[in-house]
N, C-alpha and C positions, 0 to 999 in steps of 0.2 A: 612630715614623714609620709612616705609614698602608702597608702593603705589602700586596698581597692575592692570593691564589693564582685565576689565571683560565685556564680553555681555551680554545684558540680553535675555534668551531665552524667554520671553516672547513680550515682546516690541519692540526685534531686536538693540536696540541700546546699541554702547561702549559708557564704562565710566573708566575714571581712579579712583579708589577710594582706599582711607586709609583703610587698615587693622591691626586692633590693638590686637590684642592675638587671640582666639581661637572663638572668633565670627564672625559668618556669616554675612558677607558685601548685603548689599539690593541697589536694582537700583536707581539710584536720581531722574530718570524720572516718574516711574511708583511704585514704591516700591516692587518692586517685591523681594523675594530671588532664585530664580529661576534664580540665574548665571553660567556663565561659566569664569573660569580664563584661560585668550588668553598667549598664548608664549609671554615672554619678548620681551620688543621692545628697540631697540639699538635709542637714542639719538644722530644725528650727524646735522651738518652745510650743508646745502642745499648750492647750487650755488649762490645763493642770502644770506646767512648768517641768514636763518629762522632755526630755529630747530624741522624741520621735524621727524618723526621717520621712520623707516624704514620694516613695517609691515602694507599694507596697509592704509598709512595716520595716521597722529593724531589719528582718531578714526575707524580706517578700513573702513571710509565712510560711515558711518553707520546714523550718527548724523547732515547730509547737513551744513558744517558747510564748505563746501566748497575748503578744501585741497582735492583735486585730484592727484592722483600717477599713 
């Protein structure tokens, strides 16, 4: 499934969201479409077996949601 990690420039925070054809993805927080789509982020196993990403956190830290990197 097409999922893509985007900021929203207006509100500041990432979201992972579905993109489905040729429409613009809008922010879950705020509604903004006023995104930015972030470099892919590599899924791997933390030392503990969490599945962290490796860009900044889950959400580049954006979303206090409290993964720290």
């Amino acid at each position: 499934m097409p999922f893509y990690d985007y900021e929203c420039l207006d509100c500041h925070k990432a979201s992972e969201i579905f993109v489905n054809g040729p429409q613009k993805p809008e922010c879950p927080h705020c509604g903004s479409k006023n995104l930015e789509k972030q470099l892919p982020t590599f899924h791997t196993k933390g030392s503990k077996g969490s599945g962290h990403t490796h860009s900044g956190g889950c959400c580049g830290g954006h979303c206090g949601c409290g993964h720290h990197h």
